[in-house]
DSSP file (Angstrom, degrees, kcal/mol; ACC not computed):
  #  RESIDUE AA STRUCTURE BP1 BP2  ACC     N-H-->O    O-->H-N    N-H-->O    O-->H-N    TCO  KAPPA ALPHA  PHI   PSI    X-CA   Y-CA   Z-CA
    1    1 A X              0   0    0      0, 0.0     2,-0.1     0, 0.0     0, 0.0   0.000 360.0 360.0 360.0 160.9    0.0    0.0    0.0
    2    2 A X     >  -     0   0    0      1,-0.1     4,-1.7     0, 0.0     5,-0.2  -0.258 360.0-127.0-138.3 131.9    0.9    3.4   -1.0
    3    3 A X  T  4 S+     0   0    0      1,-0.3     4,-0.5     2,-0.2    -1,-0.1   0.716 109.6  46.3 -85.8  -7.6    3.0    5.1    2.2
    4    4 A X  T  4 S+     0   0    0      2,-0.1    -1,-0.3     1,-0.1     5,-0.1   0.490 110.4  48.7-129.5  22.2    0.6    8.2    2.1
    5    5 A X  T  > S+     0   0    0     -3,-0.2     4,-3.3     3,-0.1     5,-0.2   0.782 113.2  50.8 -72.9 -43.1   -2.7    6.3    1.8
    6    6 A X  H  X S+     0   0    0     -4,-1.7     4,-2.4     2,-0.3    -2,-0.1   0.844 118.1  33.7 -60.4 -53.3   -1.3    4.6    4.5
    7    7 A X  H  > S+     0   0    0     -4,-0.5     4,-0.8    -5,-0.2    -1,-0.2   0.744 113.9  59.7 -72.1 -30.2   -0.7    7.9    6.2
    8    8 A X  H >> S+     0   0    0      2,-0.2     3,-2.0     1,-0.2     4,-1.8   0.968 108.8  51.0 -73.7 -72.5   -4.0    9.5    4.7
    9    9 A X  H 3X S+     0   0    0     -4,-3.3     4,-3.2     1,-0.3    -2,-0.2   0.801  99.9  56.0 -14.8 -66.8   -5.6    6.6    6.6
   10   10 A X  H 3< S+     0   0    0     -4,-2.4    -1,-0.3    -5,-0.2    -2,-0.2   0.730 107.4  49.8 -71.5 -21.8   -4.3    7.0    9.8
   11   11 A X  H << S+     0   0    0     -3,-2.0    -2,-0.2    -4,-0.8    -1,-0.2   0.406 108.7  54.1 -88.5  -2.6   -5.5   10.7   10.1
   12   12 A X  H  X S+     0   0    0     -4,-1.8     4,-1.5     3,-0.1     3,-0.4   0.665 108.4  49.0 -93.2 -25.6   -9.0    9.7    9.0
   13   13 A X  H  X S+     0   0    0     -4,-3.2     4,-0.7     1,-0.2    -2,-0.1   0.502 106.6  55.5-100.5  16.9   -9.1    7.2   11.8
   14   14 A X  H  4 S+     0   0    0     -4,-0.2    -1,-0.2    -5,-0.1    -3,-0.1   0.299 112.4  40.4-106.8   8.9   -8.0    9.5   14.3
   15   15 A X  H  > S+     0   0    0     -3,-0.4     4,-2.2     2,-0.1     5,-0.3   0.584 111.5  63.7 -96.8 -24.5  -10.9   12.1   13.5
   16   16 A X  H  X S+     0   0    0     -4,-1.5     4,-2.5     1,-0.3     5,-0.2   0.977 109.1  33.1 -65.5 -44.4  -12.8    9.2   13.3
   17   17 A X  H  X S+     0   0    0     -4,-0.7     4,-2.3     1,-0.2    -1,-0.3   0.923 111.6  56.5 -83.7 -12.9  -12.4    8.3   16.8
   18   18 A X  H  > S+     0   0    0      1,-0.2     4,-0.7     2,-0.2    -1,-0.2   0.827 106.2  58.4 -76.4 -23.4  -12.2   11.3   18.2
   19   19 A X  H >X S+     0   0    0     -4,-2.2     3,-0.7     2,-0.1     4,-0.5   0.939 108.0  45.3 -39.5 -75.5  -15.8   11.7   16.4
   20   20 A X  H >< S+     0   0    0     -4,-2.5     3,-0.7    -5,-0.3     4,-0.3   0.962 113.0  50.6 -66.6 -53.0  -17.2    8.8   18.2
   21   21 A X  H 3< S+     0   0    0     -4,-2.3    -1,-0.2    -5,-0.2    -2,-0.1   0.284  81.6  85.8-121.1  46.1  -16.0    9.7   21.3
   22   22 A X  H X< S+     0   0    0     -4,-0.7     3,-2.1    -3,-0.7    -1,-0.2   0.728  87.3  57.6 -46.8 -52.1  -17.1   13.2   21.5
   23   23 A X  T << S+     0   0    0     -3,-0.7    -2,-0.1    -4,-0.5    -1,-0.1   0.615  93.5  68.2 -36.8 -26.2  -20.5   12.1   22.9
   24   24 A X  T 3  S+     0   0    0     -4,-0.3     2,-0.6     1,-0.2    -1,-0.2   0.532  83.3  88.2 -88.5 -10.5  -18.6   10.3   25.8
   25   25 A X    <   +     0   0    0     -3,-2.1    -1,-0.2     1,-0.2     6,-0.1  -0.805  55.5 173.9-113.7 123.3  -17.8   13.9   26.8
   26   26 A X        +     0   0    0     -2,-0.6     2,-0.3     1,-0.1    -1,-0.2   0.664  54.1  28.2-102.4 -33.8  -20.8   15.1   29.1
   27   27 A X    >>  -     0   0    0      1,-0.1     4,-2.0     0, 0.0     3,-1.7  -0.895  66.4-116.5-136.1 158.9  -19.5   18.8   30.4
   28   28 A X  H >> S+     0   0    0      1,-0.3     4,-3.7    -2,-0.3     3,-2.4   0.912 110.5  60.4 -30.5 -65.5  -17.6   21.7   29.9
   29   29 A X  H 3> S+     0   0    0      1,-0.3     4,-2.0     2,-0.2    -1,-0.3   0.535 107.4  43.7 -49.9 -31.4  -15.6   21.2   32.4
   30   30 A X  H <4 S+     0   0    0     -3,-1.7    -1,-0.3     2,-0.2    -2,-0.2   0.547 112.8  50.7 -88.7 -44.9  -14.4   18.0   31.1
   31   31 A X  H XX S+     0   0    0     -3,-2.4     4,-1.7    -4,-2.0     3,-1.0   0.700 113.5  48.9 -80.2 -25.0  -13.9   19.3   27.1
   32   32 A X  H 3X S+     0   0    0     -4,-3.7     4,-3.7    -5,-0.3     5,-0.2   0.910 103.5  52.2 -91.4 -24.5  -12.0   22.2   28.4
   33   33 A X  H 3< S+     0   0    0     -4,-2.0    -1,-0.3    -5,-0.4    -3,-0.1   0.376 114.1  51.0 -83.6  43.3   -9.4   20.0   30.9
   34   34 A X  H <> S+     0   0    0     -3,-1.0     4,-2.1     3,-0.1     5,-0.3   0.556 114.1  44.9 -92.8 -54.8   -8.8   17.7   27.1
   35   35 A X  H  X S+     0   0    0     -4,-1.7     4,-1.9     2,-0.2     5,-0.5   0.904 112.5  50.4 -45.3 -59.7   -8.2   21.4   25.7
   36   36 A X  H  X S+     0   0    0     -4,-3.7     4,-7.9     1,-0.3    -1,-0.2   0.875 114.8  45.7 -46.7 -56.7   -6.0   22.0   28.8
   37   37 A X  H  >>S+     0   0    0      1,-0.3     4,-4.8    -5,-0.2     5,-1.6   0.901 114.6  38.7 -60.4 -44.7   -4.1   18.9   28.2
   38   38 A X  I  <>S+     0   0    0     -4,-2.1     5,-1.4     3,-0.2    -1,-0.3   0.491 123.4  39.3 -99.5  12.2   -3.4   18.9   24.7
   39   39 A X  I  <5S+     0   0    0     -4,-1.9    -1,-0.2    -5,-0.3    -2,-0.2   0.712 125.5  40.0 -91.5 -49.0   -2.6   22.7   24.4
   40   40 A X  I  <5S+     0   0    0     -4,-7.9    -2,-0.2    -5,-0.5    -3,-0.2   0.939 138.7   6.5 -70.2 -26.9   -0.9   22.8   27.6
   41   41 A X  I  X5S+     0   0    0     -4,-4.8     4,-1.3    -5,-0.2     5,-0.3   0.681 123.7  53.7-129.4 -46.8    1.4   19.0   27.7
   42   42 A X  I  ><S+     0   0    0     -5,-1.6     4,-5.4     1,-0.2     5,-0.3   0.968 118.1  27.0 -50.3 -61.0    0.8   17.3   23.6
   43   43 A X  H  ><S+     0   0    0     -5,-1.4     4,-0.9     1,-0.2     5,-0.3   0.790 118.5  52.4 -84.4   0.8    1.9   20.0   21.3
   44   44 A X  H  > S+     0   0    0     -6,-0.2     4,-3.6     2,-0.1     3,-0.2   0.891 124.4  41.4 -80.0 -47.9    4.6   22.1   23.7
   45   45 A X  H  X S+     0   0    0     -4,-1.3     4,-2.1     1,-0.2     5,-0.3   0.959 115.3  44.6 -38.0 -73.6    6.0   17.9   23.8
   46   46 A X  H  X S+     0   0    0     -4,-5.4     4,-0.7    -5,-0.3    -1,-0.2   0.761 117.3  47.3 -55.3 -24.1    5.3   17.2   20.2
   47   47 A X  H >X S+     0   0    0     -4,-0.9     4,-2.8    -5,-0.3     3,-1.2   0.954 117.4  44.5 -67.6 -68.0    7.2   21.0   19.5
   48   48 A X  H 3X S+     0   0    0     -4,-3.6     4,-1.1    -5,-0.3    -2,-0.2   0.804 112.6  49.8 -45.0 -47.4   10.3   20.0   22.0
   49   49 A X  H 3X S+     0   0    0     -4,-2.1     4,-1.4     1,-0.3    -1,-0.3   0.672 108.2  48.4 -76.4 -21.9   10.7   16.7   20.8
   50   50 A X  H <X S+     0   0    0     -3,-1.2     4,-1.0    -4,-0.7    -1,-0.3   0.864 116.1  52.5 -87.6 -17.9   10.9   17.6   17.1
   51   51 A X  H >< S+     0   0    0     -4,-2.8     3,-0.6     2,-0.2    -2,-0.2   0.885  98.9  55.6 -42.5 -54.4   13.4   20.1   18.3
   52   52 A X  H 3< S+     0   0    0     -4,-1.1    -1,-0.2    -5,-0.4    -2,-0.2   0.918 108.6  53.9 -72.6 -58.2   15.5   18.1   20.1
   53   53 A X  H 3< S+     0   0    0     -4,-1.4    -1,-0.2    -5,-0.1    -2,-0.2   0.766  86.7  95.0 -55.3 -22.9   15.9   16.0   16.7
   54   54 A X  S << S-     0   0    0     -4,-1.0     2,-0.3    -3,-0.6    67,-0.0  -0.571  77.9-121.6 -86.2 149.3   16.9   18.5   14.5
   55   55 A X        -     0   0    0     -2,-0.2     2,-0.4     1,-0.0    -1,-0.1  -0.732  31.6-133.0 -90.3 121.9   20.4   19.4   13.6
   56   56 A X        +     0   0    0     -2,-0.3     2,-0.3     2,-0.0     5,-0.0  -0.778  29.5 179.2 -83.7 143.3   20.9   23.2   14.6
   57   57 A X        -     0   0    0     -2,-0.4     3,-0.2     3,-0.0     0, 0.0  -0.874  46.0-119.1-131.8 149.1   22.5   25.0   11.8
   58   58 A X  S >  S+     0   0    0     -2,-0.3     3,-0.5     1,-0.2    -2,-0.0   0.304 107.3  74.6 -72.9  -4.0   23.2   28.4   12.1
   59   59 A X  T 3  S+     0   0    0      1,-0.2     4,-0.5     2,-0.1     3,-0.5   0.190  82.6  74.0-101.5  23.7   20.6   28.9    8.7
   60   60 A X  T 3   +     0   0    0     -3,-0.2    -1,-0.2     1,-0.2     4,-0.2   0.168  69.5  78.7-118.1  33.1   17.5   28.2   10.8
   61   61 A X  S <> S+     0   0    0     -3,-0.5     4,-0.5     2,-0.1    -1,-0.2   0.186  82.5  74.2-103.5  11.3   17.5   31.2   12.3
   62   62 A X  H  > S+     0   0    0     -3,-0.5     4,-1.1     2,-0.1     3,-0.4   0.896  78.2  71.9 -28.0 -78.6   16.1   32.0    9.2
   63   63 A X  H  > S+     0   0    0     -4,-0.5     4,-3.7     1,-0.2     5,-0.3   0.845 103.9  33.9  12.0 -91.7   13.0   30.6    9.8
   64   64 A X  H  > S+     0   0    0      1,-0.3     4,-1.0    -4,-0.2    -1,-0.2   0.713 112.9  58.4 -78.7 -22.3   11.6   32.8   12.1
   65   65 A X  H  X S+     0   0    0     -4,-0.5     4,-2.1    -3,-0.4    -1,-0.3   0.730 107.1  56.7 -68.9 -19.2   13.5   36.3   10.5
   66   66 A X  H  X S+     0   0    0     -4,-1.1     4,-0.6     2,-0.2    -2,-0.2   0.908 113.5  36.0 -94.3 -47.9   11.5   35.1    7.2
   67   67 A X  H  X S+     0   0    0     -4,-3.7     4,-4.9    -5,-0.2     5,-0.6   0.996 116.4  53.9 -61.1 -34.0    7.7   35.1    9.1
   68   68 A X  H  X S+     0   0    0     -4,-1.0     4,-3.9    -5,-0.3    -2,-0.2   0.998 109.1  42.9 -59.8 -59.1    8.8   37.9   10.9
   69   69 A X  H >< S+     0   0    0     -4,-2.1     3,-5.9     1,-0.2    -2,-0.2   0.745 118.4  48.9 -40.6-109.5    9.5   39.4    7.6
   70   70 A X  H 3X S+     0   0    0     -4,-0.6     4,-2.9     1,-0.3    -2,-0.2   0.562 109.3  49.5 -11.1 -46.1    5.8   37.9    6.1
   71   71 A X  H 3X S+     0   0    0     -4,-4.9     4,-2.9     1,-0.2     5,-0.3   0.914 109.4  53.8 -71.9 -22.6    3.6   39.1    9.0
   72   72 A X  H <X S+     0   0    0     -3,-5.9     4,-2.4    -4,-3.9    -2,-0.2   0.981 111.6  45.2 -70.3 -45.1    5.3   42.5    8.4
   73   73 A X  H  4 S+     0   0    0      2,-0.2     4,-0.3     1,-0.2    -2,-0.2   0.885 111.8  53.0 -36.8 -63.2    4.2   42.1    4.7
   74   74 A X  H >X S+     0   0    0     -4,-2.9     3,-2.4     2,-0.2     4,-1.6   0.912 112.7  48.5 -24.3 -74.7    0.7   41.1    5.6
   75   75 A X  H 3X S+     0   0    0     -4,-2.9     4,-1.9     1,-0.4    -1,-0.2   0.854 104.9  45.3 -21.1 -85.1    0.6   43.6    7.3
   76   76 A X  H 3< S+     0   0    0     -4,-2.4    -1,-0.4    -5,-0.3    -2,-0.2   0.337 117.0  52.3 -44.6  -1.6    1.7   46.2    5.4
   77   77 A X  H X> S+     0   0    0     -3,-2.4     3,-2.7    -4,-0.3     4,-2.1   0.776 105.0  62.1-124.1 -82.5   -1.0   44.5    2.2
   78   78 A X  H 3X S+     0   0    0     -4,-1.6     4,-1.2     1,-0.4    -2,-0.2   0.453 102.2  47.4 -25.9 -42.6   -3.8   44.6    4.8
   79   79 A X  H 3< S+     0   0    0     -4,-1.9    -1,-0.4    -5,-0.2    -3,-0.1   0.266 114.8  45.5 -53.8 -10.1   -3.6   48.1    5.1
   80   80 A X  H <> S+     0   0    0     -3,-2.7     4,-0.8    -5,-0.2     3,-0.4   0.527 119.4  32.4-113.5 -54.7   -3.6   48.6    1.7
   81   81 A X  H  X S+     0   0    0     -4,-2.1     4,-1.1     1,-0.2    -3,-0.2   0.757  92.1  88.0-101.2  -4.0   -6.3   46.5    0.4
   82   82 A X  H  X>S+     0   0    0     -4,-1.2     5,-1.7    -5,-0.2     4,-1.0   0.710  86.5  53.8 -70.0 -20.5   -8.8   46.6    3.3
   83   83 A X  H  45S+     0   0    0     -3,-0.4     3,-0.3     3,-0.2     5,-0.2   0.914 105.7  55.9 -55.2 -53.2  -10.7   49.8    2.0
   84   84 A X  H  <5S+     0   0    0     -4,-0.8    -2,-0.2     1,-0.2    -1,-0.1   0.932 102.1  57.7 -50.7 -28.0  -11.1   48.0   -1.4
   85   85 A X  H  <5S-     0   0    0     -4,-1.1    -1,-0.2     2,-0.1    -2,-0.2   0.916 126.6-109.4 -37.2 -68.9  -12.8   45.3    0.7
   86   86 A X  T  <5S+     0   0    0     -4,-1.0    -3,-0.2    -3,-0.3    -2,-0.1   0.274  78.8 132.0 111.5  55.6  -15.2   48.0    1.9
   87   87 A X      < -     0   0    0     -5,-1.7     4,-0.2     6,-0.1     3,-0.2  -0.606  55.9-132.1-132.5  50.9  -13.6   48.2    5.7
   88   88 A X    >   -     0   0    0     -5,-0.2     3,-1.4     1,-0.1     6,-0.5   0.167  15.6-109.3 -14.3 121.5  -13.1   51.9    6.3
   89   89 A X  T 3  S+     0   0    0      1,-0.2    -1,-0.1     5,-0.1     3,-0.1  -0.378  98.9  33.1 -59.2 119.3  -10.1   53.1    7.5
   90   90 A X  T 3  S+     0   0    0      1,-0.6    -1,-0.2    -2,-0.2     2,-0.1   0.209  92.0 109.8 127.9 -33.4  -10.3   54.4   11.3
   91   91 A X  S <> S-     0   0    0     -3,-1.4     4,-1.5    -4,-0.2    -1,-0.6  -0.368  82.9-110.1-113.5 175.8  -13.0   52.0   12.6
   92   92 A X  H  > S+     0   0    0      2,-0.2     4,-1.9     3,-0.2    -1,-0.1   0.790 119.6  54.2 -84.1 -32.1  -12.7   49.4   14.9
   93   93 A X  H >> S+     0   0    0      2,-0.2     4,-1.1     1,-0.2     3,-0.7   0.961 112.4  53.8 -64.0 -65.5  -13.4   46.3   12.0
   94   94 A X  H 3> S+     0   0    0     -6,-0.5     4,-2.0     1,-0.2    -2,-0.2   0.601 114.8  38.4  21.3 -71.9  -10.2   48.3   10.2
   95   95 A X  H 3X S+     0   0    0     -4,-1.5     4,-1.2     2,-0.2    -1,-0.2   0.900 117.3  50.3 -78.5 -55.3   -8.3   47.9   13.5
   96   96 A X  H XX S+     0   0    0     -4,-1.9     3,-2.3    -3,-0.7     4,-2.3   0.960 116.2  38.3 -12.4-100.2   -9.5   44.5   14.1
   97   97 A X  H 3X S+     0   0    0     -4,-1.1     4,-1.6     1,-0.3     5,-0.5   0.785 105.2  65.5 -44.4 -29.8   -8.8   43.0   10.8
   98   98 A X  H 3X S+     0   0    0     -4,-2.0     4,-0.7    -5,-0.3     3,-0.4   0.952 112.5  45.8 -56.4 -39.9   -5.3   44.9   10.3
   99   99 A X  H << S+     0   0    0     -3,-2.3    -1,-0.2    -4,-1.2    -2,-0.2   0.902 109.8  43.9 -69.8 -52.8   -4.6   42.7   13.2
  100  100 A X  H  < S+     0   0    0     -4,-2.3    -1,-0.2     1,-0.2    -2,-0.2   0.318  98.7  66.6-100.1  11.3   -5.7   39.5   12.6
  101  101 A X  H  < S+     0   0    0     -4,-1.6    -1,-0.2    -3,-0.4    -2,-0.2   0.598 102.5  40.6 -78.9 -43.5   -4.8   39.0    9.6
  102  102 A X  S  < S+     0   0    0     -4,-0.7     2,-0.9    -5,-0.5    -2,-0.2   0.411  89.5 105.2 -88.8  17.6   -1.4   38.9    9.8
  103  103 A X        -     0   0    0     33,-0.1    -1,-0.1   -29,-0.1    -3,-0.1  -0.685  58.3-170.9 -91.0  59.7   -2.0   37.0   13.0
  104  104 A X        -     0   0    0     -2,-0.9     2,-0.2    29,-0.1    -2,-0.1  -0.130   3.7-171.9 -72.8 156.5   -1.1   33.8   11.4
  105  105 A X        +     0   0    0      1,-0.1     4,-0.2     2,-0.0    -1,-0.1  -0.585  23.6 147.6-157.0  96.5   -2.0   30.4   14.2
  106  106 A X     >  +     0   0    0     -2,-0.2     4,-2.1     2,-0.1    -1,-0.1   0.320  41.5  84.4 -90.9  -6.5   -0.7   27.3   13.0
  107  107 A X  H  > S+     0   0    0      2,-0.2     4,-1.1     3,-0.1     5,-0.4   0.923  89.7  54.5 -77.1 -36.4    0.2   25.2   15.9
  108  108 A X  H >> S+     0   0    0      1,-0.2     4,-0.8     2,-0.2     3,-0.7   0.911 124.2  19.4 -76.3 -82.5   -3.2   23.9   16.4
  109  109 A X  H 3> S+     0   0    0     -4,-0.2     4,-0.7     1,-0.2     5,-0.3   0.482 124.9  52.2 -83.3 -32.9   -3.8   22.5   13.1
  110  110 A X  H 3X S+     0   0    0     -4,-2.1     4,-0.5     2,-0.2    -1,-0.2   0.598  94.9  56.2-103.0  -1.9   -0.3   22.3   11.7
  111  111 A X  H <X S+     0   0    0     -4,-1.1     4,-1.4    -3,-0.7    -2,-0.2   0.714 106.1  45.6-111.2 -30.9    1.8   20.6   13.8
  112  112 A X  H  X S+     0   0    0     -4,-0.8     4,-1.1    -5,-0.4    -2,-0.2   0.859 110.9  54.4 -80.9 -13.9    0.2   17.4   14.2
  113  113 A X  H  X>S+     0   0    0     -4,-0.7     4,-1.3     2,-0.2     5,-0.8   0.903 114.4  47.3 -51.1 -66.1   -0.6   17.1   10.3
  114  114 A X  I  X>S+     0   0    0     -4,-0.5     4,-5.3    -5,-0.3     5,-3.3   0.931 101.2  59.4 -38.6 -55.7    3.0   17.6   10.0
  115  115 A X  I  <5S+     0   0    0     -4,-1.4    -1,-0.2     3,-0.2    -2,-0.2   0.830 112.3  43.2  -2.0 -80.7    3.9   15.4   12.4
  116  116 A X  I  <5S+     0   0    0     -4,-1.1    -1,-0.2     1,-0.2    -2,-0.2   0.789 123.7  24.8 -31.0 -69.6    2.2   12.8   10.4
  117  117 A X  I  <5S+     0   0    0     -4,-1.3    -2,-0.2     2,-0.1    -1,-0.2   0.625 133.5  26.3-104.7 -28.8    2.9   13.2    7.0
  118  118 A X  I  <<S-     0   0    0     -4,-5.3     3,-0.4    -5,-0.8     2,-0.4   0.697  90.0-143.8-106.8 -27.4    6.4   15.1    7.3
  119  119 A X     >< -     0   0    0     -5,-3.3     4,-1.0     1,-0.2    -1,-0.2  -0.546  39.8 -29.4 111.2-166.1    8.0   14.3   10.2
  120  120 A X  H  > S+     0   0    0     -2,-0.4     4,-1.2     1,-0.2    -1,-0.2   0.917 122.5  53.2 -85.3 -21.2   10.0   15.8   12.7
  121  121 A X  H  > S+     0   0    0     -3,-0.4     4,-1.0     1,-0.2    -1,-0.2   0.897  98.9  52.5 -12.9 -88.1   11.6   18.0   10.8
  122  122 A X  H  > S+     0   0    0      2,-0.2     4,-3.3     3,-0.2    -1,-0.2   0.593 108.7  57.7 -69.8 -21.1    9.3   19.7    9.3
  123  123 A X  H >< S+     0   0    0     -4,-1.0     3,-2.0     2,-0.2     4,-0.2   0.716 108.1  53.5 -72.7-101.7    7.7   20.3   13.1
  124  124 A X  H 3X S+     0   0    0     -4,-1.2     4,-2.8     1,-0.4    -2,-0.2   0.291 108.2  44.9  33.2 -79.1   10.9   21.6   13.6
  125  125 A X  H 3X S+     0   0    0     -4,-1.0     4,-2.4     1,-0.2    -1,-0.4   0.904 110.6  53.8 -58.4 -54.1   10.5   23.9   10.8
  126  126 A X  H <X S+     0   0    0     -4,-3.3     4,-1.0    -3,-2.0    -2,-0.2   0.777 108.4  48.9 -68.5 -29.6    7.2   24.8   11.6
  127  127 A X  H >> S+     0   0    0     -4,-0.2     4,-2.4     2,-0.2     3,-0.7   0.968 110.3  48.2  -5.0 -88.5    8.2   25.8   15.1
  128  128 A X  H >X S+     0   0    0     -4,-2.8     4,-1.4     1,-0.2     3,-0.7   0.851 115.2  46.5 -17.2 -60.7   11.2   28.0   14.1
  129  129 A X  H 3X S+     0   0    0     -4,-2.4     4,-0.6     1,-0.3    -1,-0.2   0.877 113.4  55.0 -71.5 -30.4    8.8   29.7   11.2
  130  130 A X  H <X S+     0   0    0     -4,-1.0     4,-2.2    -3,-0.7    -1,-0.3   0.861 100.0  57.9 -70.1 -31.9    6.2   30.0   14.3
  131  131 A X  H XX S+     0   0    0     -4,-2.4     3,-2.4    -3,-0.7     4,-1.7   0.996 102.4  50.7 -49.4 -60.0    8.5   31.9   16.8
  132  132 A X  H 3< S+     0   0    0     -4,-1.4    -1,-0.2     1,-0.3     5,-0.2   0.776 108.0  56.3 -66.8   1.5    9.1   34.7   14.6
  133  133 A X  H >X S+     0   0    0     -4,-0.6     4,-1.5     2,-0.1     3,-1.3   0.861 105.9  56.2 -80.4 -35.2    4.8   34.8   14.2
  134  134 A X  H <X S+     0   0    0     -3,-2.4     4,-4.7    -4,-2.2    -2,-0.2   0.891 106.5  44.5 -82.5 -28.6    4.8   35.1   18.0
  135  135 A X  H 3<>S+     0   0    0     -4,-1.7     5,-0.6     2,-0.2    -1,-0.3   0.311 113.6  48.1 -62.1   8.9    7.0   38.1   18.2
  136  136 A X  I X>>S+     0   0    0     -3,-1.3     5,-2.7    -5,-0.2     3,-1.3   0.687 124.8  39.1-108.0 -50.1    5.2   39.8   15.5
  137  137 A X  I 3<5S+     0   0    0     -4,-1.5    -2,-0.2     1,-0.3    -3,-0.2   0.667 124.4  27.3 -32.4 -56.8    2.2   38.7   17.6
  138  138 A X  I 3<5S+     0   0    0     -4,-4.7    -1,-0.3     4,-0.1    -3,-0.2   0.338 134.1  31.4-117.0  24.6    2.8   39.0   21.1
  139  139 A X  I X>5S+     0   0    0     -3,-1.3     4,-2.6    -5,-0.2     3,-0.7   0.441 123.5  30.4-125.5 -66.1    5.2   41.7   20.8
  140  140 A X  I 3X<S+     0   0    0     -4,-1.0     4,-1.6    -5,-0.6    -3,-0.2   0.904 126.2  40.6 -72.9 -37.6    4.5   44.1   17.6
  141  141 A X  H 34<S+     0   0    0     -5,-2.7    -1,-0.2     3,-0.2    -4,-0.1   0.394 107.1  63.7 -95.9  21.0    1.0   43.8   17.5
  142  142 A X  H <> S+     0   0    0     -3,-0.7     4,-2.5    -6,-0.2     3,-0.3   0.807 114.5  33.4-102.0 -68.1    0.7   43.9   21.4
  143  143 A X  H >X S+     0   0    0     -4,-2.6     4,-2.2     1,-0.3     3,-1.4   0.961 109.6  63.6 -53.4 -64.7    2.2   47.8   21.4
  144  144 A X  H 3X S+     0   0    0     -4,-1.6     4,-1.5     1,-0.3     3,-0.3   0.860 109.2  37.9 -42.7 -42.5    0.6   48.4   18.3
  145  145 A X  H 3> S+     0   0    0     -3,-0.3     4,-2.1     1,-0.2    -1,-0.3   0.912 114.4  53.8 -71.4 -20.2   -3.1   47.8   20.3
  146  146 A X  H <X S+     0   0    0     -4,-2.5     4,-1.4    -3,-1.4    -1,-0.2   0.851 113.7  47.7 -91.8 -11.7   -1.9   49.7   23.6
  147  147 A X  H  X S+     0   0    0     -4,-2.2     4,-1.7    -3,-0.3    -1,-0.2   0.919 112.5  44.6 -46.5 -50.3   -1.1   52.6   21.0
  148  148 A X  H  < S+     0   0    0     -4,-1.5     3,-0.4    -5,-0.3    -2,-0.2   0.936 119.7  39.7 -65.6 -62.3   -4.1   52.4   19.5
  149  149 A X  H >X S+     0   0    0     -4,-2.1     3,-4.2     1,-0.3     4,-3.1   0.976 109.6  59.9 -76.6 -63.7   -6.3   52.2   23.0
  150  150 A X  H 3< S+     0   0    0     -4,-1.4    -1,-0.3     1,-0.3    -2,-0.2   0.838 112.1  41.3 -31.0 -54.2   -4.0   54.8   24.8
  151  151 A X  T 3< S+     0   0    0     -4,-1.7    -1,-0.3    -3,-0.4    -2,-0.2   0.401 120.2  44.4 -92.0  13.5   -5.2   57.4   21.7
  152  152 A X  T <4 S+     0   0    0     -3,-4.2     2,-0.6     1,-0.4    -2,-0.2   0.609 126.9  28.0-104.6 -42.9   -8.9   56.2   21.9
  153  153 A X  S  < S-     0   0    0     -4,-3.1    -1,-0.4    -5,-0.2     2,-0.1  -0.833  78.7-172.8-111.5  93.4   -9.1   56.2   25.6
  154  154 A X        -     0   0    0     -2,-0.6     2,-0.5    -3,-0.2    -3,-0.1  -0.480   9.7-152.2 -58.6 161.9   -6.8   58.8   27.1
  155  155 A X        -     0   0    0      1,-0.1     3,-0.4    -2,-0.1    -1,-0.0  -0.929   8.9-161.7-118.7 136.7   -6.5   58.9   30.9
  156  156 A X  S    S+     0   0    0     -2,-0.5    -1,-0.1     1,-0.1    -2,-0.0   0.599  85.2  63.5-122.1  28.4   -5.7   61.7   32.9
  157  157 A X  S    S+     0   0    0      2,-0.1     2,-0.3     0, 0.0    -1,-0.1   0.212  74.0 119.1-129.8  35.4   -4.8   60.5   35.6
  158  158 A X        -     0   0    0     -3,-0.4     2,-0.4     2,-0.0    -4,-0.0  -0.609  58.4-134.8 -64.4 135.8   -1.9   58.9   34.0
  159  159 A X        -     0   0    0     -2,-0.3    -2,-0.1     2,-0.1    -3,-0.0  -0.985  23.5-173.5 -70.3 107.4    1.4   60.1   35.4
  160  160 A X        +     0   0    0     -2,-0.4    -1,-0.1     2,-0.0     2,-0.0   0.620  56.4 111.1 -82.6 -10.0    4.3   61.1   33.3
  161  161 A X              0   0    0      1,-0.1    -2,-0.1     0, 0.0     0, 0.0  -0.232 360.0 360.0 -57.1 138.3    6.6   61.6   36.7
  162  162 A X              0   0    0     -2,-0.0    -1,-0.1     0, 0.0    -2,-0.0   0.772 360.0 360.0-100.4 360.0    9.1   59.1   37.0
C-alpha cells in the first residue's frame, strides 16, 4: 500500500475516533481540561521533541526572521487593500482586521498534520517559522493595540513623573 494512503488513513481514523468519542464527553468542564491537556502538555511535547531531533545550523534562524519578515508584509498588504474590501479606515473592524490577519495560528492545526505526514523536521521547521509569528504577535501587534487604546481612551490621571 501506497506510504501516504497509508498515512492518509491513519488521520482519518483519528478524527474518526475522536468523532465517536465526543459524545462520551458530558461537560464543559471536562472538554476544556482535554483542551488543557493537549494545548498545555501534547503540542509544547510534540514541539520539544521535534526540536530536540533537528540538527541546529546556524541557517534556521532563518526561519523565524522570514515570518517575521511575512507578518510584516501582511501587514503592510492589509492596510492597503482593506478599504477595497469596503472596511473603512479608522474604525474598529479596520483595526480588528489589520490585526488579525497577519495574525497567522498554526500550531493547532499544523503541527500534528506535520507530524504525520512530514515528520520531525518539518515540526521543527514549523516551530522555528512559528517563533518569529509570536514576536510579530505578542510583541508588535501587542504595542501596536496599547497605542491604538491609549489614543482612543486617554487617561488623565496617568502620570508622566518618573
Amino acid at each position: 500500500m501506497n506510504i501516504a494512503l497509508q498515512k492518509a488513513i491513519a488521520l482519518l481514523a483519528l478524527i474518526a475516533i475522536g468523532i465517536l468519542l465526543k459524545p462520551k464527553i458530558k461537560s464543559k468542564e471536562q472538554a476544556d481540561g482535554i483542551k488543557a491537556i493537549i494545548l498545555s502538555l501534547a503540542l509544547p511535547a510534540t514541539i520539544f521533541i521535534a526540536l530536540l531531533k533537528t540538527e541546529v545550523r546556524v541557517e534556521l534562524i532563518s526561519l523565524p526572521i522570514l515570518a517575521l519578515v511575512f507578518n510584516v508584509l501582511l501587514f503592510g498588504l492589509s492596510h492597503l487593500l482593506l478599504p477595497f474590501m469596503g472596511i473603512a479606515r479608522g474604525t474598529p473592524e479596520f483595526r480588528s482586521m489589520l490585526m488579525m490577519i497577519p495574525s497567522l495560528a498554526p500550531g493547532l492545526s499544523c503541527f500534528p498534520i506535520l507530524a504525520e505526514y512530514q515528520g520531525d523536521q518539518a515540526v521543527a521547521w514549523a516551530a522555528l517559522g512559528d517563533l518569529g509569528n509570536k514576536v510579530f504577535v505578542l510583541i508588535v501587534l501587542y504595542l501596536l493595540a496599547m497605542r491604538w487604546y491609549y489614543r482612543f481612551f486617554p487617561s488623565e490621571n496617568v502620570s508622566t513623573a518618573a
